[in-house]
C-alpha positions in Angstrom: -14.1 -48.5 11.0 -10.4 -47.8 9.6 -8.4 -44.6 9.7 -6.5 -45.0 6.5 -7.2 -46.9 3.3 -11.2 -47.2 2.1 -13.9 -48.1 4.7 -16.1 -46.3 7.4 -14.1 -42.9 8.0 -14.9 -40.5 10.7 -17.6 -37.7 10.3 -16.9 -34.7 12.7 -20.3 -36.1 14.6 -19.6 -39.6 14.0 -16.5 -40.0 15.6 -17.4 -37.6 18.8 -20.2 -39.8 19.0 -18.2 -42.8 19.7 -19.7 -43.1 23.2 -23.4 -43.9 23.5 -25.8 -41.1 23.3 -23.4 -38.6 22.2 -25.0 -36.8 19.1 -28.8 -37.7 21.1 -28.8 -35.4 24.2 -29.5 -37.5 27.2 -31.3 -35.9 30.0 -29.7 -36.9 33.7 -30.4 -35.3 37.3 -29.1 -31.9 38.1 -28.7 -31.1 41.5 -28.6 -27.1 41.8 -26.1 -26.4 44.3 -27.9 -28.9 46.7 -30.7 -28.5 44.6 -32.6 -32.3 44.3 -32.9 -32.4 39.9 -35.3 -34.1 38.0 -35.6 -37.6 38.0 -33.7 -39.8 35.1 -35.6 -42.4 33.9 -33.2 -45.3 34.5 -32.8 -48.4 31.8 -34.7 -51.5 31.6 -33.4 -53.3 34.6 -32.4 -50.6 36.8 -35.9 -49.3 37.1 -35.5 -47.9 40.3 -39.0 -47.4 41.7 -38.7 -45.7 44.8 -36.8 -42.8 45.0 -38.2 -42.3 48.4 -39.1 -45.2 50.9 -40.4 -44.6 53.4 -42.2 -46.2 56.5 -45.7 -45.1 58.0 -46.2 -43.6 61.3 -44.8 -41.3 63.8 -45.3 -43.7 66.1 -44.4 -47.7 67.2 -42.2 -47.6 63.8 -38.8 -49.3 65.6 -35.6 -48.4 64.6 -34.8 -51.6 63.8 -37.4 -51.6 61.1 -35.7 -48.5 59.6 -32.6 -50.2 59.3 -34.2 -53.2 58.0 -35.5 -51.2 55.5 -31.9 -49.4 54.9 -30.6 -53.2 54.8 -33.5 -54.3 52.0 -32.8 -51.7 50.1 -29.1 -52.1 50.2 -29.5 -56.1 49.4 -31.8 -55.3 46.2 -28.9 -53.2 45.3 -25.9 -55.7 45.1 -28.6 -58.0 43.4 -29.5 -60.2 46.5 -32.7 -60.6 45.5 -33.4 -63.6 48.0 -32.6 -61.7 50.7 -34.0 -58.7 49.8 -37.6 -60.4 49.1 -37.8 -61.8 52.5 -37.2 -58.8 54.2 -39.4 -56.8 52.1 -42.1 -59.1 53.1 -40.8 -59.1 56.6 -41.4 -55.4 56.3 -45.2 -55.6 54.7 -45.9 -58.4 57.4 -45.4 -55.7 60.0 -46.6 -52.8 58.4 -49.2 -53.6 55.8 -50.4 -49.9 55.2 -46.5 -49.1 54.3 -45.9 -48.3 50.5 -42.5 -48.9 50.6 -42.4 -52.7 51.1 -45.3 -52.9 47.9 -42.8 -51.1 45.6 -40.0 -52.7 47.3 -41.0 -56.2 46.1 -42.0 -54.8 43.0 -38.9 -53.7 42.0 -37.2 -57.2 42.9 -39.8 -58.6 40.6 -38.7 -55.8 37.7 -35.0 -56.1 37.9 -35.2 -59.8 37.3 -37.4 -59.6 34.1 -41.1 -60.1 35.9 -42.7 -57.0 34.9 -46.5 -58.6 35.0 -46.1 -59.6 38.6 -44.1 -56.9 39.6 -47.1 -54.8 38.2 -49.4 -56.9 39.6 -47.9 -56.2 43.1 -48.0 -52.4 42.5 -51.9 -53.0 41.5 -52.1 -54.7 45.1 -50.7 -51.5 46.6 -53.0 -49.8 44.9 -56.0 -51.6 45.9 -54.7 -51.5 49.7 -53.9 -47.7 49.2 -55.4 -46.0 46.9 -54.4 -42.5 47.3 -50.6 -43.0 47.3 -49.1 -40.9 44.5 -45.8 -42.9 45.2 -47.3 -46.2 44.2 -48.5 -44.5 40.9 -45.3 -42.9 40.4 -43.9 -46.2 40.8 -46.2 -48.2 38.2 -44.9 -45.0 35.9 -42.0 -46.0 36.0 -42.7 -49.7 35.4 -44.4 -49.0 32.3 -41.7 -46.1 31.7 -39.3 -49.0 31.3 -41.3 -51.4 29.6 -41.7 -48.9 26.4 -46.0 -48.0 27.8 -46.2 -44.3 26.9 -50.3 -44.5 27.3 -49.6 -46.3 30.6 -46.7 -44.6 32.1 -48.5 -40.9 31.0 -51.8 -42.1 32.9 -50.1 -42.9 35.8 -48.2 -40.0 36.0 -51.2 -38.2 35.6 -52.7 -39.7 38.5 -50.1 -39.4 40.9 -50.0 -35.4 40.2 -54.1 -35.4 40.7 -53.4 -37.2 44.5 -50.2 -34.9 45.4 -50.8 -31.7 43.1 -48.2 -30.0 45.3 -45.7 -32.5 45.0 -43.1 -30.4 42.3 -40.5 -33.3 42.2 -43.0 -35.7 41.3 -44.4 -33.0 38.5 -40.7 -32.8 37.2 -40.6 -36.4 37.0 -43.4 -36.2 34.8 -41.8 -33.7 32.6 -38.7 -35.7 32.5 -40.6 -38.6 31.2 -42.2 -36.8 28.6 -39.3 -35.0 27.7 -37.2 -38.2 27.2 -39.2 -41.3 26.9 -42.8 -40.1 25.4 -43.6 -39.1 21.2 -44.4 -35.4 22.5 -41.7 -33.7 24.3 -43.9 -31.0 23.5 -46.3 -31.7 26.8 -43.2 -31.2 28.8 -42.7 -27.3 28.1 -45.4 -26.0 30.2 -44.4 -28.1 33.6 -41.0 -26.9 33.5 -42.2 -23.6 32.6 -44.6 -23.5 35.0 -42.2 -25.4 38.0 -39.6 -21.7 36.8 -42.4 -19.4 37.3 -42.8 -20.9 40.7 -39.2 -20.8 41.4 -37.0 -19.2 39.0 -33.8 -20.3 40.5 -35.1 -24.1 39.8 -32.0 -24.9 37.5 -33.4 -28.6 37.0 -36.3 -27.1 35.5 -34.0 -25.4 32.9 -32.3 -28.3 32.2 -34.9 -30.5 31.6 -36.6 -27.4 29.8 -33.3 -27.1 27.4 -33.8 -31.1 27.0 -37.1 -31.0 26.0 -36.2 -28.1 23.5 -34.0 -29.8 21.5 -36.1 -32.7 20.9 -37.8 -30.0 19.1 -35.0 -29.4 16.8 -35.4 -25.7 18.8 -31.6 -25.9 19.5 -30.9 -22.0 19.7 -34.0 -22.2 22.7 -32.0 -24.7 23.9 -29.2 -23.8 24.5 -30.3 -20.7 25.6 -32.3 -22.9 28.7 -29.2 -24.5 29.1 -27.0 -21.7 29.6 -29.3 -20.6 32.5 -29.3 -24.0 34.5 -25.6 -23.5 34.0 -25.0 -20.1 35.7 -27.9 -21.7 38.7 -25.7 -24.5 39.0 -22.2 -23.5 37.8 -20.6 -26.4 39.8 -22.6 -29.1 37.6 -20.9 -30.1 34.8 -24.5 -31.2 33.0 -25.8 -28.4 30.9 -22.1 -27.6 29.4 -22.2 -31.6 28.5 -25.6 -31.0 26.9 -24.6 -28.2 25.2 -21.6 -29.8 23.7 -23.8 -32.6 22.2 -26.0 -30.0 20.6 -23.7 -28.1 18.9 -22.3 -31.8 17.7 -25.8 -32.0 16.1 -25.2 -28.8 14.5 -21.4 -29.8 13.4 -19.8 -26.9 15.3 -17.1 -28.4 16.3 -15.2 -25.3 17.8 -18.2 -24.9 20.0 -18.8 -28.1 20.8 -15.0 -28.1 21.8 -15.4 -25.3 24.1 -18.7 -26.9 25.6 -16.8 -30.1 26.4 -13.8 -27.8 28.1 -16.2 -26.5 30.5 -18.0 -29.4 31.5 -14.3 -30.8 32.3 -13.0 -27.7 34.2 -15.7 -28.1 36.8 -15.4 -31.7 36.5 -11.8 -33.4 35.7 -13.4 -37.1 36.2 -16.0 -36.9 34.1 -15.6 -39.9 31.7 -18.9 -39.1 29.4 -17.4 -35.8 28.7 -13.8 -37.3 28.4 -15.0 -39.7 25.8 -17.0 -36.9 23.7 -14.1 -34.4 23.7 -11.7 -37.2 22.7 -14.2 -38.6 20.0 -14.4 -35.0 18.8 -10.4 -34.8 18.9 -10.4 -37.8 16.8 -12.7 -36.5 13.9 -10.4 -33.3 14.0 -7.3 -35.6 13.5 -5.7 -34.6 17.0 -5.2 -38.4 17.6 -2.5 -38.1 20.3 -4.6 -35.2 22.6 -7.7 -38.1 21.9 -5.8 -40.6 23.2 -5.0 -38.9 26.5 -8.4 -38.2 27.6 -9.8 -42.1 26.7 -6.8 -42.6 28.8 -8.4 -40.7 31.1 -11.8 -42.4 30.9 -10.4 -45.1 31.0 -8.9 -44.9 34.2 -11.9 -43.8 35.8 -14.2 -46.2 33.8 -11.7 -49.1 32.8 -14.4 -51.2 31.3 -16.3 -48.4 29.5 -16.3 -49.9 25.5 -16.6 -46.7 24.4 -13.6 -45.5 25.5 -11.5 -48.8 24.6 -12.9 -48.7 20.8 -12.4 -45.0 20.5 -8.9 -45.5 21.8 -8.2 -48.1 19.2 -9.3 -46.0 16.9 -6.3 -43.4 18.0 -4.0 -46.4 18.2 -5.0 -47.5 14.5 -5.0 -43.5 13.5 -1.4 -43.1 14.5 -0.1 -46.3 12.9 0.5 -47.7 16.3 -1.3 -51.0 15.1 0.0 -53.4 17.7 -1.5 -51.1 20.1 -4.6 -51.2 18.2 -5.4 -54.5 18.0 -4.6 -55.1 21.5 -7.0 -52.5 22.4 -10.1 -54.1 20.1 -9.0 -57.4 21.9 -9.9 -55.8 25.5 -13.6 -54.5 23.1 -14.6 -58.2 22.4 -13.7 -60.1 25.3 -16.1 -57.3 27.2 -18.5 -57.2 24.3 -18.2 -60.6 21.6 -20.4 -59.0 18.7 -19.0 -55.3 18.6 -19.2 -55.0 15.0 -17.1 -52.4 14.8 -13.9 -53.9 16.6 -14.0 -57.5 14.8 -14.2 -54.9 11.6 -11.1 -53.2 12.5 -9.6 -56.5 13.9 -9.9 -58.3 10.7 -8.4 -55.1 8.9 -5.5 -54.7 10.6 -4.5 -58.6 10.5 -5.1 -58.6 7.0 -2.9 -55.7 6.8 0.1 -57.6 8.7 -1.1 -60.8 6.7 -1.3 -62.1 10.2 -3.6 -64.4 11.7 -5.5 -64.9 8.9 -8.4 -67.9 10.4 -9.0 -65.3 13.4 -9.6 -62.4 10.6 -12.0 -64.4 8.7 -13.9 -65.4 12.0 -13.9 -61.5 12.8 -14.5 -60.4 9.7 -17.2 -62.4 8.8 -19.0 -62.0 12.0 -18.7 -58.3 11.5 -20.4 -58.3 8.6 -23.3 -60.4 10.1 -24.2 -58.4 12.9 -23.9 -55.6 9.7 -24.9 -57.0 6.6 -25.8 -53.5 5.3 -22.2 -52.1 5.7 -20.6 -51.2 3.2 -17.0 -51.3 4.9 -17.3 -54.7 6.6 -18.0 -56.0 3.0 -15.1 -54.7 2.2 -12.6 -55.9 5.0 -14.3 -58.9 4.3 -13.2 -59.3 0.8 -9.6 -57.7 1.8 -9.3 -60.8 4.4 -10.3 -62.9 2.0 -7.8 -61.4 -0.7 -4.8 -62.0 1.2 -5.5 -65.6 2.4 -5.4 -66.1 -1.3 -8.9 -66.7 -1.9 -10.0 -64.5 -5.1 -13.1 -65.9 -5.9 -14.8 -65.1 -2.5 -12.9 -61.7 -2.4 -14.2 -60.8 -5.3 -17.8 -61.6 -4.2 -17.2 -59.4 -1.0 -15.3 -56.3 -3.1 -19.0 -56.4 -5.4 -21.2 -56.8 -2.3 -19.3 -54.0 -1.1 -19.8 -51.9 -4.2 -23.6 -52.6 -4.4 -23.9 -51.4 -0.8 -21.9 -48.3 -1.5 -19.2 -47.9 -4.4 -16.0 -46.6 -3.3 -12.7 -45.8 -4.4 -11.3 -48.5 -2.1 -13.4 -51.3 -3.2 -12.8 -50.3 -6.6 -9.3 -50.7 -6.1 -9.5 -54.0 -4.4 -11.7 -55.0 -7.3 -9.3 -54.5 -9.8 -6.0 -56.0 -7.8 -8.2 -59.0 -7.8 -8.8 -59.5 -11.4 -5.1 -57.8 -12.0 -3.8 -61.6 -9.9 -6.0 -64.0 -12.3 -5.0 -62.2 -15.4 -7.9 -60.2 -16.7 -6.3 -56.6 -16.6 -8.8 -54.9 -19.2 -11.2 -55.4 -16.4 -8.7 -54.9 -13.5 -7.8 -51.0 -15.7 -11.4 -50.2 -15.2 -11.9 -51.0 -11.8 -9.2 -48.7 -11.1 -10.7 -45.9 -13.7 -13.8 -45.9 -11.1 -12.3 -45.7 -8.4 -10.2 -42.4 -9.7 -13.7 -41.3 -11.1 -14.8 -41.5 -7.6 -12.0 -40.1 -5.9 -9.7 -38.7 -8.7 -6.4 -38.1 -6.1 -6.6 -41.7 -4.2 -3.4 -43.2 -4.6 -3.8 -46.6 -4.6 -6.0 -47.0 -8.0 -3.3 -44.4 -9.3 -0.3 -46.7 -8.5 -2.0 -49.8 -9.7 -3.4 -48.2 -12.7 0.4 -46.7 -13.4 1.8 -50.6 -12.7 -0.9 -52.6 -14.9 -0.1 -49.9 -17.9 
């Protein structure tokens, strides 16, 4: 992406949606002023299969085997999956009626990559137990993660057939229908029903004003959302989720004010830091962007989305040194961020400096996005200024196939203005003013070649 000059510009939703997610609302746990919210269906690899462990039997249950458990748990978190294994097993040894060491040992099996045996060891539990909703709930989520929906929504099903009562685990249902499953539709009538049991459940709302605008029934949605809002006005959630609707819609004042809220309740809050600044950047307030992904950033100083959109605020305000030092940070976190080795390239082209790296960035850019337009272009730019016109003016055509624009147009004709063939060099830049009758470049070198 560049600021200035031809290539991929911002889009009031495009550039707020610099972080991951933005313009797609994400649904995440709302606590209600103490409040346990919905459960979030975690990523591939954090699959998180037991919210609750727990141990059978009022009696002869040692402490020790508590804390052992405590300690497992713990060890599977820091990624010791040795340990944790042998003290999962330690557990099951002991207690082989317990659920939690099944799921335990299953989840060390998921996060390293095994889902057939980790749901092989759930279908174990299962045999040994066959009424626990929480080893259901926890094959679920297995096949939540894996991409299942037939699997995950059977499971689910079952789980609520064993523990009807059980209104987290319905709510976890409706969560994963409402975020993960083709028909967010067959979430409506459990949160519905979980409000008429409770109206003060503001996790129901919220997942309710998710599932809504997966609809496209964003006026609904927003209307759920403002109620989980005043039921948990210290959760800066449904404010967040409102701000990425009204992205969706391209209200930007709106979306402005939604973002403001979030962060008055919550000053640290790094998603919503990153969305308001995207949304600052799109609007062309490029110095009030770059304070809050400084902001981000200190809370989050790896987040890439806050590093590429405050390269972006670097490049915007002409601080380019700045810039590239910020993309630099982008790809040694993340090698094939198209975007960065785009704007890399760019700007070294620009400074006719460090030409091999720009070809190497450039050119990889345009791999991991052959279909862009704008990488074709810096491409071709690159190219141009290491003196190579033949291959530049492959790129500025490729480029122009993909998507003509007055940039390319103009990088066309400076092309065939250097080896000499200006009738075609004076239409190149007659397209691009065609295109874009007040850019300035194809003016100047249209002006020069006459």
């Amino acid at each position: 992406m560049r600021v200035t000059g031809s290539g991929l510009r911002l889009g009031a939703a495009a550039a707020a949606a610099l972080f991951l997610g933005c313009v797609t609302l994400q649904a995440a746990p709302l606590p209600a002023d103490g409040q346990a919210g919905p459960f979030s269906i975690a990523p591939p690899g954090t699959l998180q299969l037991f919210p609750e462990l727990k141990l059978p039997g009022q009696n002869g249950v040692a402490e020790e085997q508590r804390v052992s458990l405590k300690t497992a748990i713990a060890a599977l978190a820091r990624g010791d999956f040795d340990n944790a294994t042998k003290m999962f097993q330690a557990l099951h040894n002991a207690f082989p009626n317990a659920v939690a060491p099944y799921i335990g040992l299953a989840e060390v099996k998921a996060r390293k990559g095994q889902f057939d045996a980790a749901d092989a060891l759930i279908g174990s539990g299962i045999a040994a137990l066959p009424n626990s909703a929480e080893l259901y709930r926890a094959r679920a989520r297995l096949y939540a993660g894996k991409g299942l929906e037939e699997g995950a929504i059977k499971a689910y099903e079952k789980a609520i057939t064993l523990q009807p009562d059980n209104e987290p685990g319905r709510l976890e249902f409706a969560d994963y229908l409402a975020q993960r499953s083709s028909d967010p539709g067959k979430a409506l009538p459990i949160y519905q029903s979980a409000i008429a049991r409770a109206p003060e459940n503001g996790a129901a709302y919220y997942g309710l004003g998710f599932a809504l605008s997966r609809l496209k029934r964003n006026t609904d949605a927003i209307a759920a959302l403002d109620k989980a809002q005043k039921l948990a006005p210290h959760n800066p959630l449904p404010a967040l989720a409102e701000a990425k609707l009204y992205l969706q819609q391209n209200d930007s004042t709106k979306a402005m004010a939604a973002f403001d809220r979030a962060l008055r309740i919550r000053p640290d809050f790094v998603e919503a830091r990153i969305g308001r600044a995207g949304l600052m950047l799109s609007l062309g307030r490029y110095r009030n962007a770059l304070k809050d992904y400084d902001a981000a950033l200190t809370a989050a100083p790896k987040s890439l989305d806050a590093l590429l959109g405050k390269g972006m605020a670097h490049q915007a305000l002409g601080q380019d040194g700045d810039a590239i030092a910020t993309y630099r940070k982008v790809i040694a976190i993340a090698p094939n961020s198209p975007l960065a080795l785009n704007n890399l390239a760019w700007l070294s082209a620009g400074r006719k400096a460090d030409l091999d790296e720009a070809l190497t960035w450039a050119t990889r850019a345009t791999t991991l996005a052959p279909k862009q337009a704008d990488f074709r272009d810096t491409l071709g730019w690159v190219r141009y200024q290491r003196g190579e016109l033949k291959e530049a003016e492959a790129a500025f055509k490729q480029a122009i196939a993909l998507r003509p624009s007055a940039g390319s147009y103009t990088h066309l004709g400076m092309v065939y203005g250097d080896i000499g063939q200006k009738t075609d060099a004076a239409a190149s830049f007659q397209k691009a003013l065609k295109l874009n009758p007040k850019y300035k470049p194809a003016q100047q070198k249209l002006q020069a070649l006459n």
